[in-house]
C-alpha positions as CSV (number, residue, x, y, z in Angstrom):
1,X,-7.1,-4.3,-4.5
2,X,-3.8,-5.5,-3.0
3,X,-0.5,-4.3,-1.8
4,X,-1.5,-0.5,-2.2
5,X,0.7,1.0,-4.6
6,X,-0.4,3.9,-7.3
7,X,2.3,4.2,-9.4
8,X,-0.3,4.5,-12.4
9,X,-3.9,5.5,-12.7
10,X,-6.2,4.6,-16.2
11,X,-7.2,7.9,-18.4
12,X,-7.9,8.3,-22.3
13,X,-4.5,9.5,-24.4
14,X,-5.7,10.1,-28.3
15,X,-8.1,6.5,-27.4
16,X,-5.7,4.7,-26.2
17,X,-6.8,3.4,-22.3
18,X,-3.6,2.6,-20.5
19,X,-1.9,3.2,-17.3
20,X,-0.6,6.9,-17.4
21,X,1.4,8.2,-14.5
22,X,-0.4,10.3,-12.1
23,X,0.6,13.9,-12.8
24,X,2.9,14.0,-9.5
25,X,5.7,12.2,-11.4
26,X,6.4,14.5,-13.5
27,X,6.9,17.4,-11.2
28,X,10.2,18.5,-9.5
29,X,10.3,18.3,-6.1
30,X,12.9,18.0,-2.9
31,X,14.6,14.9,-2.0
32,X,13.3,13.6,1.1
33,X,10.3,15.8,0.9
34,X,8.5,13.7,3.4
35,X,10.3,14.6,6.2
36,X,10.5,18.8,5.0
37,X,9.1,21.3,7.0
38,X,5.9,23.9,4.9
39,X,7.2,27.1,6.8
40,X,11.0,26.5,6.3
41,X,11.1,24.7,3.0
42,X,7.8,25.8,1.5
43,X,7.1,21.6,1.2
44,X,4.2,19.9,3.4
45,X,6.0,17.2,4.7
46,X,5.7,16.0,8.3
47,X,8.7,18.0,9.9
48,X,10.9,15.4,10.4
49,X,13.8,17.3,10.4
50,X,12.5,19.9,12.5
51,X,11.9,17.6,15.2
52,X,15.1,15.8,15.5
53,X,17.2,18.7,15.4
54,X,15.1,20.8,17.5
55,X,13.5,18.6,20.0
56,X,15.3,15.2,20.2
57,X,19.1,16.0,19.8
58,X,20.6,14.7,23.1
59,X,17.3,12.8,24.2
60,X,17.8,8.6,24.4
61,X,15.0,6.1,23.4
62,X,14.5,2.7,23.3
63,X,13.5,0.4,20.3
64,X,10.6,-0.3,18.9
65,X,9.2,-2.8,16.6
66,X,7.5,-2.4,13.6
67,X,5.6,-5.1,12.0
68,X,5.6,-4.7,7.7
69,X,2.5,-6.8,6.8
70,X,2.8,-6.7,3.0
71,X,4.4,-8.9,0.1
72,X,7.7,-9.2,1.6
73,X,10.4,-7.4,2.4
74,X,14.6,-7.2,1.6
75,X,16.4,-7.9,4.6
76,X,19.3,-7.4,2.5
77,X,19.0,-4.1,1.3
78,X,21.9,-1.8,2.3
79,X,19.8,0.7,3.9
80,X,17.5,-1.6,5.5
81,X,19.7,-4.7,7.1
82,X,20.7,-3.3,10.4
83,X,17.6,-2.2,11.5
84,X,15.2,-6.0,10.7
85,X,14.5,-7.4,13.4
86,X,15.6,-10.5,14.6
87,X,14.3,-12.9,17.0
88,X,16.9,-13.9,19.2
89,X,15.3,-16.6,20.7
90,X,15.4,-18.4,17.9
91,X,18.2,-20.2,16.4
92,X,18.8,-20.2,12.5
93,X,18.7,-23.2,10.4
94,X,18.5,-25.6,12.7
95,X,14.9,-26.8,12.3
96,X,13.4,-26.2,15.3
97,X,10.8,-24.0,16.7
98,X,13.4,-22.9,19.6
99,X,11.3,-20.3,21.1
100,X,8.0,-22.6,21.0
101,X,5.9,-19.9,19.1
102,X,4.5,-22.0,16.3
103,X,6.7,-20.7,13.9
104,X,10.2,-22.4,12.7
105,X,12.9,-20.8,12.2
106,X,11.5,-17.2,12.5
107,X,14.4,-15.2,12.3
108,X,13.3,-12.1,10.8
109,X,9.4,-12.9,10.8
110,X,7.1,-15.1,8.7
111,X,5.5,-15.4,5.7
112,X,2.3,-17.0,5.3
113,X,2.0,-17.1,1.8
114,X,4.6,-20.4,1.5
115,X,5.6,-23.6,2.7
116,X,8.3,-25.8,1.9
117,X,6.9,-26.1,-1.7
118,X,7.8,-22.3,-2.2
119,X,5.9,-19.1,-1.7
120,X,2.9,-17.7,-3.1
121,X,3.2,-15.3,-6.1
122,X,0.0,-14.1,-8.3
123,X,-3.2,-14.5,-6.5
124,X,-7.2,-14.0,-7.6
125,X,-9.1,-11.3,-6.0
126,X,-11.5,-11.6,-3.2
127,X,-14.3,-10.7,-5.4
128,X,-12.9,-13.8,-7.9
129,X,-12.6,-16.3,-5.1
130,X,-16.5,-15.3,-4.1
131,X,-17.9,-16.1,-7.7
132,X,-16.0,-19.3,-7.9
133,X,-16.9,-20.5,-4.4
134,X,-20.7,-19.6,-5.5
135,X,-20.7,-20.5,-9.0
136,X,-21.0,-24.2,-7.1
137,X,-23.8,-23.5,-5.6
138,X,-25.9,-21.2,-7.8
139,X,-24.3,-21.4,-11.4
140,X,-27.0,-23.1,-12.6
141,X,-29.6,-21.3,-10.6
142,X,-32.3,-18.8,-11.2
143,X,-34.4,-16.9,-8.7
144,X,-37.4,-19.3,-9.0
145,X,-35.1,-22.1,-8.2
146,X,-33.4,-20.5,-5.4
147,X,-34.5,-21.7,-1.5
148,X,-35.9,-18.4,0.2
149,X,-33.6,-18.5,2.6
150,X,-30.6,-18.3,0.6
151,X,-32.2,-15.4,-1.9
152,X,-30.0,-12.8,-0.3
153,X,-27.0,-14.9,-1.2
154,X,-28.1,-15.5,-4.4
155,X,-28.5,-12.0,-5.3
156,X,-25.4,-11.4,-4.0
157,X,-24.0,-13.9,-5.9
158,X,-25.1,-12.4,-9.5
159,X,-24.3,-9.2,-8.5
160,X,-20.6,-9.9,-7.9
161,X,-20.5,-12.1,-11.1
162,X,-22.2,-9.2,-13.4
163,X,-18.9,-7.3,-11.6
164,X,-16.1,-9.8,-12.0
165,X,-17.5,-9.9,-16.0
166,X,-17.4,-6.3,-16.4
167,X,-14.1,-5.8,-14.5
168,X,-12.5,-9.0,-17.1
169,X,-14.0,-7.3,-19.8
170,X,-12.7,-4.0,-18.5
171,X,-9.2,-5.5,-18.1
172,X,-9.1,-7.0,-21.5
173,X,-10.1,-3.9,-23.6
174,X,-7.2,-2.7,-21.7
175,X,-4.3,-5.1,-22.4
176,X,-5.1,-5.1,-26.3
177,X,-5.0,-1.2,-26.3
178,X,-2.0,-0.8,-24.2
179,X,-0.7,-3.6,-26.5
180,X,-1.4,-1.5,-29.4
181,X,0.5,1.2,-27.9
182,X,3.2,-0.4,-27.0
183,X,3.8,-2.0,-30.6
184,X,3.5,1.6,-31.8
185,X,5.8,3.2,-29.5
186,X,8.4,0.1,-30.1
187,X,8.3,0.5,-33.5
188,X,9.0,4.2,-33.4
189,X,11.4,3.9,-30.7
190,X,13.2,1.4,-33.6
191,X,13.5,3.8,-36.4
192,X,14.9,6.6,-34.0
193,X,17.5,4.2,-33.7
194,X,18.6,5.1,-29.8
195,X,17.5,2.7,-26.3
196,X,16.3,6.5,-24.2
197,X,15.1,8.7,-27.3
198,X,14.9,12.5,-25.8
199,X,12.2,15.3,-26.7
200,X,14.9,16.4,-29.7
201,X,14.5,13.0,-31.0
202,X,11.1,12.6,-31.1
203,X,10.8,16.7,-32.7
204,X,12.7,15.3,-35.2
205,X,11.2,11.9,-36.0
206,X,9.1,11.8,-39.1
207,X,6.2,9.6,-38.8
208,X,4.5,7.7,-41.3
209,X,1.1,7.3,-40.2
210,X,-1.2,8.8,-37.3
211,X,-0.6,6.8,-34.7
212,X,2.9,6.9,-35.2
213,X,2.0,11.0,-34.9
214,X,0.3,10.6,-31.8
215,X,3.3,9.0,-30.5
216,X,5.5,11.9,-31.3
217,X,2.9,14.4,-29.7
218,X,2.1,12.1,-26.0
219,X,6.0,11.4,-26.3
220,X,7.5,15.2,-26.9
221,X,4.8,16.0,-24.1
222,X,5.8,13.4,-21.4
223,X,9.4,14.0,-22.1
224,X,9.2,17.8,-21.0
225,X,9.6,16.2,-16.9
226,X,10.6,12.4,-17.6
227,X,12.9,10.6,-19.1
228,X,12.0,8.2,-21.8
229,X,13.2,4.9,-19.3
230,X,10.8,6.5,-16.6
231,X,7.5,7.2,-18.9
232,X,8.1,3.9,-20.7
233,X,8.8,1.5,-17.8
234,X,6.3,3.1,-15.2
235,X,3.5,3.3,-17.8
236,X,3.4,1.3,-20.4
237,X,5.4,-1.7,-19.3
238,X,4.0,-1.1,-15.8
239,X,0.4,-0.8,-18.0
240,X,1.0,-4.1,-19.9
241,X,1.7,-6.0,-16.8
242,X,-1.0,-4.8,-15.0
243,X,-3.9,-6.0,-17.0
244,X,-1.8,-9.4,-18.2
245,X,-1.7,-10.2,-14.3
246,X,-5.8,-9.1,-13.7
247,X,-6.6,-11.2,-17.2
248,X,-4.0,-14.3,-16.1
249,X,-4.4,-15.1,-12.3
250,X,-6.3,-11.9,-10.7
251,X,-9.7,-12.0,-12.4
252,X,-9.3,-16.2,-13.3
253,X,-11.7,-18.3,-12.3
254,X,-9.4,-21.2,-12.9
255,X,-6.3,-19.7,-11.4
256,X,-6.0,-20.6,-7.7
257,X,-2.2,-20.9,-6.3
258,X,-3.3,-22.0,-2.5
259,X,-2.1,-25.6,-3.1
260,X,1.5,-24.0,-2.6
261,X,0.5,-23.1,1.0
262,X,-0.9,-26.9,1.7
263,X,-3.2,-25.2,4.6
264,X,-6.7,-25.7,4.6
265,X,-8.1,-22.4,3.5
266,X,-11.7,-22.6,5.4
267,X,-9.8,-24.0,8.7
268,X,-10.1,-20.4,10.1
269,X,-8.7,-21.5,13.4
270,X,-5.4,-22.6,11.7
271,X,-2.3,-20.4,13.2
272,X,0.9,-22.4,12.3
273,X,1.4,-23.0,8.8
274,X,3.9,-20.9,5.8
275,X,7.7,-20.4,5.9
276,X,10.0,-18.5,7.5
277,X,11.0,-16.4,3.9
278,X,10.0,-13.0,4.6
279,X,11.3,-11.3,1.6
280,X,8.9,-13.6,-1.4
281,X,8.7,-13.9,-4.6
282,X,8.4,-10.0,-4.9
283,X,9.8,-7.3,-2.0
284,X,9.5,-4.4,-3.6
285,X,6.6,-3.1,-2.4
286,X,6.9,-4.3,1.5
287,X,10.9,-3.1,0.9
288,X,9.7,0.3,-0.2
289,X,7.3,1.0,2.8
290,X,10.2,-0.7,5.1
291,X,12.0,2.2,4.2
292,X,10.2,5.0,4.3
293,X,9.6,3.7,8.4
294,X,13.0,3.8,9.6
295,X,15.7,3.6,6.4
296,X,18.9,3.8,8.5
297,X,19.1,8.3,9.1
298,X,23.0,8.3,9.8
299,X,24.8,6.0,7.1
300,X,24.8,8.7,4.2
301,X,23.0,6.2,2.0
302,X,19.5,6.4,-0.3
303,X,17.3,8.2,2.2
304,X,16.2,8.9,5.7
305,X,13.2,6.9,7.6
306,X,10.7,8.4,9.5
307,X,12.1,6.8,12.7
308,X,15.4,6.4,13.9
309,X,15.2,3.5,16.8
310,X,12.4,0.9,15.2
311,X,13.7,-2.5,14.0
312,X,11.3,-3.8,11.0
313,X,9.5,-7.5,12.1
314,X,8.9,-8.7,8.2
315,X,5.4,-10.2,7.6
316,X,4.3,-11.5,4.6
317,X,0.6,-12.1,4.1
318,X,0.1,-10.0,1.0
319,X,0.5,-11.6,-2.5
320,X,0.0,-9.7,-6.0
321,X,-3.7,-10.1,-5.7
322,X,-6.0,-9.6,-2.9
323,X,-4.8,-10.4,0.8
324,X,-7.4,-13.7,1.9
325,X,-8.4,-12.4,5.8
326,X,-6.8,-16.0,7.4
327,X,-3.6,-14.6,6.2
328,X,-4.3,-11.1,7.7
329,X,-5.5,-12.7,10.7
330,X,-2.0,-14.7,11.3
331,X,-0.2,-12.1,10.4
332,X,-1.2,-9.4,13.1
333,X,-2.0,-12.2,16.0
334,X,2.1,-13.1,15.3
335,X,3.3,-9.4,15.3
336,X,1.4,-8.8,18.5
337,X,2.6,-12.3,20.0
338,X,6.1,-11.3,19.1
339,X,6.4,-7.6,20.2
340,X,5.5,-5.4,17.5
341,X,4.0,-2.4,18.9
342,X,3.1,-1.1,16.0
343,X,1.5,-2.6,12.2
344,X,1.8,-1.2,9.0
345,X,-1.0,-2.1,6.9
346,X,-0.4,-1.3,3.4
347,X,-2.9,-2.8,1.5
348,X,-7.0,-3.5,1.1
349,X,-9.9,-4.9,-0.6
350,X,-13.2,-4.3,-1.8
351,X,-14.6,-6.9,0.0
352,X,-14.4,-9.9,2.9
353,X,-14.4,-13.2,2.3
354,X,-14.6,-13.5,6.6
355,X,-14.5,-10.0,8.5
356,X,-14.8,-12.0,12.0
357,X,-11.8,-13.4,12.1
358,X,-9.8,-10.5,11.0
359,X,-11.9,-8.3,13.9
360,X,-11.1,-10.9,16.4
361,X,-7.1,-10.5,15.5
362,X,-7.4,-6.7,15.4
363,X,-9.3,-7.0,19.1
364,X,-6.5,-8.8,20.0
365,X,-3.6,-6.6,19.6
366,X,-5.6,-3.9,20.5
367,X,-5.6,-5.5,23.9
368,X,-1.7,-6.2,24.0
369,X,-1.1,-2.3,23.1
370,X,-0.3,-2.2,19.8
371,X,-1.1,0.6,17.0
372,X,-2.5,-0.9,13.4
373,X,-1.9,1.8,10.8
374,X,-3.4,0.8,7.9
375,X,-3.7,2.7,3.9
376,X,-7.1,3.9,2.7
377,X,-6.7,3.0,-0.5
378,X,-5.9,3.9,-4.1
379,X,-9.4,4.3,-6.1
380,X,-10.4,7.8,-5.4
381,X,-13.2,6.6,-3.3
382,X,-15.6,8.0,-0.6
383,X,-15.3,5.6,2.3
384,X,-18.2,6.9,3.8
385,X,-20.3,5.2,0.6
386,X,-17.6,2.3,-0.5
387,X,-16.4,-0.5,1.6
388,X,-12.7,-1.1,2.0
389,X,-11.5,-3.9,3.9
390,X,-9.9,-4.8,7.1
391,X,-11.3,-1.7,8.5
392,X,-11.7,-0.6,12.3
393,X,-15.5,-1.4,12.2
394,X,-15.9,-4.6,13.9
395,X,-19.0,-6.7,12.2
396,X,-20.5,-7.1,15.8
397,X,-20.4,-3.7,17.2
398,X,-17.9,-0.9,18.0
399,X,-14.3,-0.1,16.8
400,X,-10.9,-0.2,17.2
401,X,-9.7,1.7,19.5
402,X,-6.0,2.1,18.3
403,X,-6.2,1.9,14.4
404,X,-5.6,4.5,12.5
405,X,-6.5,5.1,8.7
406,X,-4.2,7.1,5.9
407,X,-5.0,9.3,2.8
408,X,-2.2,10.2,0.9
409,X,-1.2,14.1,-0.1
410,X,0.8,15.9,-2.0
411,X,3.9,18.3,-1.1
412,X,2.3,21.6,-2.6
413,X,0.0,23.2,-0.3
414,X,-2.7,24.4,-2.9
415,X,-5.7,22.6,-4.7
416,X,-3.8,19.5,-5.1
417,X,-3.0,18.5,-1.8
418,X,-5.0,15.7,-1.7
419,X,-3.4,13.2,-3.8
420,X,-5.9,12.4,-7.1
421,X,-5.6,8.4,-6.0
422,X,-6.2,8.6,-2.4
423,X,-9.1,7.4,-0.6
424,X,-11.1,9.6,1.8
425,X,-13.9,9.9,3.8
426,X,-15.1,12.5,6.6
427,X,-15.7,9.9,9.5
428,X,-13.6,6.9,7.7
429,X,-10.0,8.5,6.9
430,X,-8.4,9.8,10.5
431,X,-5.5,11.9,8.8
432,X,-3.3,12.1,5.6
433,X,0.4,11.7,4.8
434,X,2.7,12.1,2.3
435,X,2.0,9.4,-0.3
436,X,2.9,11.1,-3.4
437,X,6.0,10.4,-5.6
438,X,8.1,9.2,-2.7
439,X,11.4,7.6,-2.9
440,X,12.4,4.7,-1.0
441,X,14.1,1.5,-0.8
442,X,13.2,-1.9,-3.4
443,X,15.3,-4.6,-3.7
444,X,19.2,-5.3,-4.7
445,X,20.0,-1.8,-2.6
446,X,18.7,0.0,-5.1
447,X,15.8,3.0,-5.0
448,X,12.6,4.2,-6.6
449,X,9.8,6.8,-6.2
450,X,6.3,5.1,-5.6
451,X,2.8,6.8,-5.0
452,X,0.3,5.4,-3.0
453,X,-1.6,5.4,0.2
454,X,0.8,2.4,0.8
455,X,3.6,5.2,1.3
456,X,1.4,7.4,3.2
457,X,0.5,4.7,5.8
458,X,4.2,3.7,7.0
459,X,5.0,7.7,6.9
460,X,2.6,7.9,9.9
461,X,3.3,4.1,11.0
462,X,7.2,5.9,11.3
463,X,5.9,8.5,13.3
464,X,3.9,6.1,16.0
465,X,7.2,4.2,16.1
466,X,9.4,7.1,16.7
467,X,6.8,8.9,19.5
468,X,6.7,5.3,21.4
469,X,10.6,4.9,20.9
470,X,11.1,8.1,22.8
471,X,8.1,8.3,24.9
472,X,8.0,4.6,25.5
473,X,5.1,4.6,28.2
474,X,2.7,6.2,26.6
475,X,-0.2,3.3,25.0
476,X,-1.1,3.2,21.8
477,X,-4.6,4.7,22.4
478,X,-2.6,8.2,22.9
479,X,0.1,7.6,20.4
480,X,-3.3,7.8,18.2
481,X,-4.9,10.6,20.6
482,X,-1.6,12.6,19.6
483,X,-0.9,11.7,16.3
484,X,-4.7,13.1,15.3
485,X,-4.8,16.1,17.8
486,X,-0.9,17.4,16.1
487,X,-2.1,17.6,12.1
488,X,-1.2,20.8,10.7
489,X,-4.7,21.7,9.3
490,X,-5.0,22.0,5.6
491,X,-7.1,25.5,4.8
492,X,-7.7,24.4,0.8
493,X,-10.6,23.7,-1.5
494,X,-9.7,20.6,-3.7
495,X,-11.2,19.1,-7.1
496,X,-12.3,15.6,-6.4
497,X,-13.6,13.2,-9.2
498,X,-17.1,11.8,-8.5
499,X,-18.2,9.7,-11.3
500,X,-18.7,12.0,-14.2
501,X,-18.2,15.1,-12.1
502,X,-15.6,17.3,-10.4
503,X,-16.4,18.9,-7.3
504,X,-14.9,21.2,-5.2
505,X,-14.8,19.6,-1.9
506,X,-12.9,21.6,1.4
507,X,-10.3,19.3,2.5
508,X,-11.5,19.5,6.0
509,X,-14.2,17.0,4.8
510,X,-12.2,14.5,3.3
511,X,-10.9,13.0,7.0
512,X,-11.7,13.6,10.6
513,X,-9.0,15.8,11.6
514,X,-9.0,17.6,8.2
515,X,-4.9,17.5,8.8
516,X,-1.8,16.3,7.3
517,X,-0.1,14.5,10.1
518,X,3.2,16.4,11.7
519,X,6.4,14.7,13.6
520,X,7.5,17.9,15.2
521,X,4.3,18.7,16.6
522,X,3.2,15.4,17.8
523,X,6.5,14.9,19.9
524,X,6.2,17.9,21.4
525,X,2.4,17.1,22.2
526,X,3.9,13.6,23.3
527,X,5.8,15.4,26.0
528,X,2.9,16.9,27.3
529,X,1.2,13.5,27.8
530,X,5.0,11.9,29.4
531,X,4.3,9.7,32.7
């Protein structure tokens, strides 16, 4: 997977597979809902509100930074330009490294995904890259031919091929359906003879065949809580692109963008290479979790961050396509080199192309005090059976100490707390978050809702900002010590997909705390632990 974002997830309409919206997005709920209190606005957000105006009115703090690792980010963005950071020891456009980091020109941060050639859009997945590398070495192979020594790789080799098949299978049966739809719901969309058809419209469209009748009934459905724009652009457009990008570069064996770097991809010790143009190709996912952090609270515009003293450090080392673990390496050895304190990890994989080197960079701002938050993913999984990478495990032994991992919830506090998309696992997920239909920034000051554990993470990546901005002594070890103690518990019995199944599963076994993380609790815990 990449940058973590579940706007969509894949279910059956009439035989037709394409990306429907999860069931969240068509549900009313509170502006803001994030930051709501349960008790006094019957919404489980993390009581944002609460806290500032009942525990931080007159207090000071001091800034923090937070480093966005993720596809870019819009340092633009009305709600969003006063509060990037900026190094100031650096001087712009003058081609030098002034502040002898490595990195010229880093005025806002770096991205690692470029170099003077440009920046790096589309990328394959991990699991692509794998096959290809292999396919050198054993594409013509059998087991009889194989050395025994490198039988264990060889296996390994066919089993991720048999995958990357099934998943390019998967993804084509998928674009010629949601194709189909689309060609369908164009052509009906025609003879109504309006842009944004309503529910009337479609009740009074006569159709001519029985797919054009399916139409009419998924459309007069979706319609009830949606407008046409929103059910058409953030499923089936959103549907089309998604299995055109895994059939054109994600799932390609032939596709590989890297050149546009010019580094030398197995040169793991390789620090100092990209450009310094943190926003990309494509900002709207790293803009969207930018904002949910620490959107500016007092200028009356879009929405209100978590935190109201962090400054965003923009890192980009996450293209559309899997993250490669050099990339994620660089990214948090230069947020901890430049100050960050804490890093917003908003996106994963299925698997590691090299774990080490990612462990070595997380041991290494674990040792310069700063918190990694990082999303648990978007595939429903248990992670306590399914691997999901970086992760705090380190290959050789123990784990981070200060890294903290996010499911994403809902805002009602029933049987579907647990968002349908979200990751869990009893030992593997520390807490959830809000990650459900949440509104934020994107680029050209504009705003959309997004789901995802991606919005969960930096909900809680907020809330480690805003505890060290006001309790700035305390490490990052007990800015995670408080953050898990402080969860409002969540006393529900959820319906969780397991393959063909649905089980009933109490939520205090889908993360260690068994909690939905809480601002006004954690600062007033945080004030217990002051120096």
């Amino acid at each position: 997977m990449n940058k973590i974002k579940a706007n969509f997830c894949c279910r059956r309409i009439l035989g037709l597979s394409l990306l429907t919206a999860i069931p969240f997005l068509s549900m009313a709920q509170k502006p803001n809902w994030q930051n709501l209190d349960l008790k006094a606005d019957s919404t489980f957000g993390i009581s944002t509100e609460k806290a500032y105006n009942e525990l931080l009115k007159g207090k000071k703090s001091k800034p923090v930074i937070v480093a966005v690792l993720d596809g870019g980010v819009d340092n633009n963005h009305e709600d969003l330009k006063t509060i990037i950071w900026i190094n100031k020891k650096e001087k712009a456009g003058n081609g030098k490294d002034d502040d002898k980091n490595g990195y010229i020109d880093d005025i806002y941060g770096w991205n690692f995904l470029g170099s003077a050639k440009g920046s790096v859009n589309h990328e394959t997945l991990e699991l692509t890259r794998l096959v290809r590398r292999d396919n050198a070495k054993f594409g013509n192979s059998d087991a009889t031919s194989v050395k025994a020594n490198e039988l264990t790789a060889f296996e390994a080799y066919q089993k991720n091929k048999t995958e990357l098949e099934k998943e390019l299978a998967e993804a084509k049966d998928g674009f010629q359906r949601v194709s189909a739809f689309k060609t369908v719901i164009d052509e009906v969309v025609k003879k109504i003879g309006k842009e944004s058809p309503t529910v009337a419209d479609f009740q009074s469209f006569s159709p001519a065949n029985d797919m054009e009748k399916n139409i009419q009934r998924i459309m007069i459905e979706q319609l009830k809580n949606a407008t046409f724009k929103e059910f058409y652009d953030g499923q089936v457009v959103a549907g089309y692109d998604h299995f055109k990008t895994q059939i054109d570069y994600n799932l390609n064996l032939d596709y590989d963008p890297r050149a546009i770097v010019g580094d030398d991809p197995e040169n793991t010790k390789e620090r100092f290479y990209g450009n310094n143009d943190v926003a990309g190709p494509d900002a709207s996912h790293g803009s969207h979790v930018s904002g949910i952090i620490a959107a500016v609270r007092t200028n009356d515009l879009g929405i209100k961050g978590v935190a109201d003293n962090v400054v965003i450090m923009a890192v980009r080392n996450t293209p559309n396509g899997d993250e490669r673990d050099k990339d994620v390496a660089n990214a948090i050895r230069y947020a901890a080199d430049n100050g960050a304190k804490v890093i917003n990890m908003s996106f994963g994989k299925s698997y590691s192309w090299n774990k080490a080197i990612v462990d070595d960079a997380v041991k290494y701002a674990v040792s310069k005090d700063v918190l990694l938050v990082h999303a648990a993913g978007n595939d429903n999984n248990d992670l306590e059976v399914e691997q999901n990478f970086p992760n705090p495990e380190y290959a050789d032994g123990g784990v981070a100490s200060s890294w903290i991992t996010v499911g994403a919830s809902g805002w009602l506090n029933d049987g579907s707390i647990k968002a349908n998309f979200s990751n869990y696992g009893k030992t593997k997920v520390d807490v959830f978050a809000p990650g459900v239909n949440i509104n934020s920034t994107v680029p050209g000051s504009k705003y959309e809702k997004f789901n995802g554990t991606s919005m969960a993470a930096p909900v809680v990546a907020g809330l480690a900002g805003l505890i060290r901005s006001y309790y700035p002594k305390l490490t990052a070890v007990e800015v995670k010590d408080i953050i898990l103690k402080s969860v409002v518990k969540v006393d529900q019995v959820v319906k969780v997909e397991q393959g063909s199944a649905i089980k009933d599963i109490p939520f205090s076994d889908l993360c260690v705390t068994g909690g939905i993380v809480n601002a006004y609790n954690a600062l007033k815990l945080a004030a217990e632990y002051k120096k």
